[in-house]
C-alpha positions as CSV (number, residue, x, y, z in Angstrom):
1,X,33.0,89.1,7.2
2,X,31.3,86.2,8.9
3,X,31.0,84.2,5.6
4,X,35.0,84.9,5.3
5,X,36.2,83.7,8.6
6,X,33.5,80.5,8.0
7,X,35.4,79.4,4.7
8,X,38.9,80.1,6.3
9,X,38.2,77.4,8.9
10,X,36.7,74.8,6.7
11,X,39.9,75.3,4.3
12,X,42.1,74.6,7.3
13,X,40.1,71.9,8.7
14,X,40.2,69.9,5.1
15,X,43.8,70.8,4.9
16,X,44.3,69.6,8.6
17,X,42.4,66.2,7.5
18,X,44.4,66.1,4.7
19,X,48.1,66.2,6.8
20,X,46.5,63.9,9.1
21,X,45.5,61.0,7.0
22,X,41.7,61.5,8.0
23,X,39.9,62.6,5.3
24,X,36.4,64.9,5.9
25,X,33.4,63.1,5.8
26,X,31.4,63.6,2.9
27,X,28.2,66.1,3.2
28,X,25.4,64.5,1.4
29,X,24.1,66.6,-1.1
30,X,20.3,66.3,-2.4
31,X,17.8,63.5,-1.3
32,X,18.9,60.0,-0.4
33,X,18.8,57.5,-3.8
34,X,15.5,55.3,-3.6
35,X,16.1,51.7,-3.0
36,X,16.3,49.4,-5.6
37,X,12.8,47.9,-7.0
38,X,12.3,43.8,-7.0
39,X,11.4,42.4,-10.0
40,X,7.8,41.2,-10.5
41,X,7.4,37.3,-9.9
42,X,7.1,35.1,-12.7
43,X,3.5,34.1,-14.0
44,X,4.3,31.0,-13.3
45,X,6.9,30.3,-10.7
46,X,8.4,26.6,-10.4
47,X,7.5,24.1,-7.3
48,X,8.6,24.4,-4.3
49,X,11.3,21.7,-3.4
50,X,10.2,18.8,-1.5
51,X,7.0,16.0,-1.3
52,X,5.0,16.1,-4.0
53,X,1.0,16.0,-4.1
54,X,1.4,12.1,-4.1
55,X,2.3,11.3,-0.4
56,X,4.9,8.9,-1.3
57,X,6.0,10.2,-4.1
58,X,4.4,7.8,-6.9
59,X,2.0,8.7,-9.3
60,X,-1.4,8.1,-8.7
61,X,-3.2,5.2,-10.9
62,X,-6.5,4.6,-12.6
63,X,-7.8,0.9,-14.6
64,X,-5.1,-1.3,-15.0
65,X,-3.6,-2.6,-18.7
66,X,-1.2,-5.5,-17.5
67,X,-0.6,-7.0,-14.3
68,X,1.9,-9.7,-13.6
69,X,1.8,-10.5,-9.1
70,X,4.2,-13.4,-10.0
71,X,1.3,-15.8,-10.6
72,X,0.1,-17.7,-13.3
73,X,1.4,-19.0,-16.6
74,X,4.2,-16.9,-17.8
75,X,4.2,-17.5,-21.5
76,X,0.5,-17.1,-21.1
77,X,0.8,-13.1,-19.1
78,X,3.8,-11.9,-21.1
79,X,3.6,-13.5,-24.8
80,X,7.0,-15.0,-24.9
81,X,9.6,-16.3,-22.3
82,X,13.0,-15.3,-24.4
83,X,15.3,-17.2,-22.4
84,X,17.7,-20.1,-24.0
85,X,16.4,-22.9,-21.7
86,X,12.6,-21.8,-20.3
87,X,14.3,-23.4,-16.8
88,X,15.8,-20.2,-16.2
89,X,12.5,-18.9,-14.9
90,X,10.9,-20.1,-11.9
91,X,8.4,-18.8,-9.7
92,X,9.2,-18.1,-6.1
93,X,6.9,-18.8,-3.5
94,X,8.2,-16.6,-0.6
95,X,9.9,-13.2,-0.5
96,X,8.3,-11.0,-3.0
97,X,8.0,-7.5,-3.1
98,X,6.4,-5.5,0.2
99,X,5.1,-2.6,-1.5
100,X,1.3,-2.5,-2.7
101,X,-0.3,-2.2,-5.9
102,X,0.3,0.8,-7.5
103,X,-3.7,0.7,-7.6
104,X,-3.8,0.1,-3.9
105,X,-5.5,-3.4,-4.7
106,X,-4.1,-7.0,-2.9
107,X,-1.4,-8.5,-4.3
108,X,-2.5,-11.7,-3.5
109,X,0.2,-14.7,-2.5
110,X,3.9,-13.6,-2.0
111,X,5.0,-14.7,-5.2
112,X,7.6,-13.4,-7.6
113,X,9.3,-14.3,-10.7
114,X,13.1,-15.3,-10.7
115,X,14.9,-15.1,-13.9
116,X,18.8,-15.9,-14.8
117,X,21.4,-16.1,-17.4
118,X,24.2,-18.8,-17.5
119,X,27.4,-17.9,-19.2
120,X,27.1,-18.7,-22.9
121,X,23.0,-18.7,-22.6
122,X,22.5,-17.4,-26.4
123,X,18.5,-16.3,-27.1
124,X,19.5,-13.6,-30.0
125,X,22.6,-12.8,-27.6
126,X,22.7,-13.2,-24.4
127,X,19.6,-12.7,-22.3
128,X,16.9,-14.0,-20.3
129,X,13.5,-11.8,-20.7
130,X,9.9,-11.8,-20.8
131,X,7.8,-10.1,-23.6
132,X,6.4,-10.9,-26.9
133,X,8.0,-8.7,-29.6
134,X,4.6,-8.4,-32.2
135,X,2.5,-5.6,-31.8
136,X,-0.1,-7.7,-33.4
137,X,-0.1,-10.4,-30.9
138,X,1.6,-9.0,-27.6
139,X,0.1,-9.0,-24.6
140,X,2.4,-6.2,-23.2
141,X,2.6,-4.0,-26.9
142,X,0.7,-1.2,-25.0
143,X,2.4,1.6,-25.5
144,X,1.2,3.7,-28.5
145,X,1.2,7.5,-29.7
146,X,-0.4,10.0,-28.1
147,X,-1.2,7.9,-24.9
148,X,0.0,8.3,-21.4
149,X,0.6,5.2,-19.5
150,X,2.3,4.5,-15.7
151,X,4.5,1.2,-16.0
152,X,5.1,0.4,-12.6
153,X,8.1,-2.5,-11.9
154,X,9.4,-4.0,-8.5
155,X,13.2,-5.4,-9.2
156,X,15.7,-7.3,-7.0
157,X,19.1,-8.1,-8.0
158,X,20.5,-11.3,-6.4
159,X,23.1,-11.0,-3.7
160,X,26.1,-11.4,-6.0
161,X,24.4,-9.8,-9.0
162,X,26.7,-8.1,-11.2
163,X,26.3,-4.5,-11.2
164,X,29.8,-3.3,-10.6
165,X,30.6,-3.8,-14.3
166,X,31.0,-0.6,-16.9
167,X,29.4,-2.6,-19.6
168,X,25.7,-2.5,-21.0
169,X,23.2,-4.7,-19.2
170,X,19.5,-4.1,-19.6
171,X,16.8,-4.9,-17.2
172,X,13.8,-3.4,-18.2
173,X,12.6,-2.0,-21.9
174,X,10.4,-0.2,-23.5
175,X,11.2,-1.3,-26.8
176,X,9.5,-0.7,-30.3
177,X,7.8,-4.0,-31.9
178,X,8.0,-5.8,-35.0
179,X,7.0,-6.1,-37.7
180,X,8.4,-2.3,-38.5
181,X,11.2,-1.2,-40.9
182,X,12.6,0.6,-38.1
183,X,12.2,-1.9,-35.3
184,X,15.3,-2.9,-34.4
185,X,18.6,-1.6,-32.9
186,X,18.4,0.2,-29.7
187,X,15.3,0.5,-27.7
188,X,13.0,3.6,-27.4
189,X,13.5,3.5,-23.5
190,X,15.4,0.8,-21.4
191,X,16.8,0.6,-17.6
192,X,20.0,-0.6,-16.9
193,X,22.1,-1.4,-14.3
194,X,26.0,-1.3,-14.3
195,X,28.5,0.6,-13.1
196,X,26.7,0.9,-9.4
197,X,23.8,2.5,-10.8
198,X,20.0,2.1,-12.3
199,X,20.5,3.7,-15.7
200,X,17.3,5.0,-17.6
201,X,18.3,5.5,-21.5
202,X,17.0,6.7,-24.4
203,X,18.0,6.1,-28.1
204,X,20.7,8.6,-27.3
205,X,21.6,9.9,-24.2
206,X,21.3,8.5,-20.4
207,X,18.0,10.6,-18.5
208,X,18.4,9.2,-14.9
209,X,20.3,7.7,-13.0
210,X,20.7,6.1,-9.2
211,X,22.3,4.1,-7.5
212,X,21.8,0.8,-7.1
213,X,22.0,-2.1,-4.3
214,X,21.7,-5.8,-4.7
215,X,19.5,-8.7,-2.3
216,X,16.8,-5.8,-1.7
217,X,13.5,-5.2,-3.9
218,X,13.7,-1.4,-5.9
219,X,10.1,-0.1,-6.9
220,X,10.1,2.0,-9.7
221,X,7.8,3.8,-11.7
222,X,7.8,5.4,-15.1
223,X,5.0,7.8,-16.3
224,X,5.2,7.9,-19.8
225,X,3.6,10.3,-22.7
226,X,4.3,8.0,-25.7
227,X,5.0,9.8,-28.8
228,X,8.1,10.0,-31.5
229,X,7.9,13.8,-31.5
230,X,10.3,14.8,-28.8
231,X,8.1,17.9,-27.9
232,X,5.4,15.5,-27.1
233,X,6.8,12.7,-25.7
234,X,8.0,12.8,-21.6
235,X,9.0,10.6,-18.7
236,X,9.4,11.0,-15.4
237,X,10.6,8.3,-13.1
238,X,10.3,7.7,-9.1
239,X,12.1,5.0,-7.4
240,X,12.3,3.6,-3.6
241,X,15.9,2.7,-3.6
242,X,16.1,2.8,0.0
243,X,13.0,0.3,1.2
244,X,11.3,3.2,3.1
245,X,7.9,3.2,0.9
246,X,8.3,6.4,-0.7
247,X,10.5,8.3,-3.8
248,X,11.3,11.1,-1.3
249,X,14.9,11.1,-0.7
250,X,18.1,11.7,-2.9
251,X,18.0,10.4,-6.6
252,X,14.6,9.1,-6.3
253,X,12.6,11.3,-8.6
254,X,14.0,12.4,-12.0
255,X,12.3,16.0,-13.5
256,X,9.7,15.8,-15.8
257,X,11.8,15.1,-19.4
258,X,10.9,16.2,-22.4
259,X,12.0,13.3,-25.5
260,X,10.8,11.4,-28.2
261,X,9.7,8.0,-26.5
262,X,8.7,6.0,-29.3
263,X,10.7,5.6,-32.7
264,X,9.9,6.5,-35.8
265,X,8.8,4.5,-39.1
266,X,10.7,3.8,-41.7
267,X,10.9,3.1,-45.6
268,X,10.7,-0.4,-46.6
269,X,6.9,-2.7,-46.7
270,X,3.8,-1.6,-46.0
271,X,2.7,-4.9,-44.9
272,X,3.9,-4.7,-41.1
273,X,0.6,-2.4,-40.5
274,X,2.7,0.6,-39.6
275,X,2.8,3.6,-42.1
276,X,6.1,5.4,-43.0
277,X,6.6,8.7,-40.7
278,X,4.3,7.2,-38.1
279,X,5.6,6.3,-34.3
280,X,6.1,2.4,-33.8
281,X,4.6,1.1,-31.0
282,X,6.4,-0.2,-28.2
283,X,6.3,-3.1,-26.1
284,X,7.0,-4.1,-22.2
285,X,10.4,-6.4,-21.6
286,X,11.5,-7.4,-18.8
287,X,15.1,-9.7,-17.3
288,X,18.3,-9.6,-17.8
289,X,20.2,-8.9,-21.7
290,X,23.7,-7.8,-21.2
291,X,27.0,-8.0,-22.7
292,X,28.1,-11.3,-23.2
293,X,31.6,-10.6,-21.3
294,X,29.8,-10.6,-17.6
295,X,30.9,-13.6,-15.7
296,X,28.0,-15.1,-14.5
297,X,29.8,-18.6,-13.6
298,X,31.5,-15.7,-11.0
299,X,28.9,-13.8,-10.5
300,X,25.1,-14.9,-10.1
301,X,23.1,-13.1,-13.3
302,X,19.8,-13.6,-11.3
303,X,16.9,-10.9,-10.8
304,X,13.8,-10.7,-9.6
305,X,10.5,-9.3,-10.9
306,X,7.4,-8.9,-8.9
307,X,4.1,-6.2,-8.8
308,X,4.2,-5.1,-12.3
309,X,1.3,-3.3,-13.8
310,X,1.3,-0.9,-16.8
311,X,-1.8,1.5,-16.0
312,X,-3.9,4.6,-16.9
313,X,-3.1,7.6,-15.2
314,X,-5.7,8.7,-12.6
């Protein structure tokens, strides 16, 4: 009788919720579900964001290969001065880069090396840069398969330098030597700087990119495993675009990229000492080769280059 009267007033009350637009709340029936597991970390989870075990953000060096302080004979450091007058180098004896050696070692006298291009300046197009082509002969021909090398380069584009510009204008390269079948057309690796920004390139796509200011030094560094496999080549660059000393902040540290950095042999002779299917090596240039549409009687075409060094890593 009890269990009748019970289940008369719990059909009332549901029909009671019902009319009233409450409905009953829901008895829970069984044990509460168990709370969802989390997923086992990864065996190998990626860096935290932020410095890196270099405290400013550079990568440590070891022996150096090539040093230029702005010092010395020019022809003599770099091989070759590919310019169409060799008056449009000069060597400046105030106002060269701040920053240290990348091996921590004295720079010596504040010295740098100015290079420019006048408008119809014709050196194989139109250009101003150091660097022997040969890698027989070349002084800067360093880079080769299989090896990993830090090319560090301090730059500084002159006041009215022109960077606004959406046309090609190289500034550095890393660019495969002759004689080869295959060595000529675009570069392995080159920096440029148009459009507002520092552009690192490869033989097919843009890698990294920042932006870039004029009548201030820019330190960059580019740690390079040299091969023409693109599983085994990489580069990963750092830059101080902002004169604070380190590759900290926005932009200033590209990830480690995985590419082919040196090209590939071709078909042809076998007397340029480089064997068909084998990686070229590449060579160090550095100034100005742009398009020949940039107005430098406008604008001044005029950069500077100071505290380079190509090194072992550490």
């Amino acid at each position: 009788m009890v269990q009748g009267i019970s289940a008369t007033i719990a059909a009332v009350l549901v029909v009671a919720g019902v009319a009233s637009g409450q409905l009953p709340i829901p008895i829970p029936i069984g044990p509460p579900p168990e709370p969802p597991v989390a997923p086992p970390p990864p065996d190998n989870p990626p860096p935290p964001p932020g410095p890196t075990s270099d405290p400013d953000g550079f990568p440590d060096v070891g022996k150096a290969r090539f040093v230029d302080l702005g010092s010395g004979s020019t022809s003599a450091l770099w091989g070759s001065v590919d310019c169409a007058s060799r008056d449009r180098v000069t060597v400046v004896n105030r106002g060269g880069d701040p920053s240290a050696r990348a091996d921590g070692k004295s720079q010596g006298p504040d010295r740098f090396r100015r290079l420019r291009v006048l408008d119809g300046d014709d050196f194989y197009g139109e250009r101003c840069e150091l660097g022997l082509n040969d890698h027989f002969k070349s002084p800067t021909a360093l880079y080769h398969e299989g090896q990993r090398l830090i090319t560090y380069i301090s730059l500084k584009l002159s006041k009215k330098f022109p960077i606004r510009r959406d046309q090609w204008q190289v500034v550095m390269q890393m660019k495969q030597t002759q004689p080869a079948d295959n060595g000529g057309g675009i570069p392995a690796l080159a920096l440029h700087v148009y459009d507002g920004r520092w552009r690192l390139v490869d033989q097919q796509s843009e890698l990294w990119s920042a932006p870039a200011t004029t009548n201030r030094w820019t330190r960059l560094s580019f740690d390079v495993t040299y091969s023409d496999s693109p599983t085994e080549g990489a580069i990963r660059v750092a830059a101080d675009l902002n004169g604070d000393g380190d590759a900290h902040d926005t932009d200033e540290r590209s990830r480690r990229i995985e590419i082919a950095t040196l090209k590939t042999e071709g078909a042809g002779t076998d007397g340029d000492g480089i064997v068909q299917g084998t990686a070229i090596p590449s060579h160090l240039r550095a100034g100005i080769y742009h398009e020949p549409g940039y107005r430098c009687s406008r604008y001044k075409c005029s950069i500077g280059i100071d505290n380079v060094g190509v090194y072992d890593p550490d």
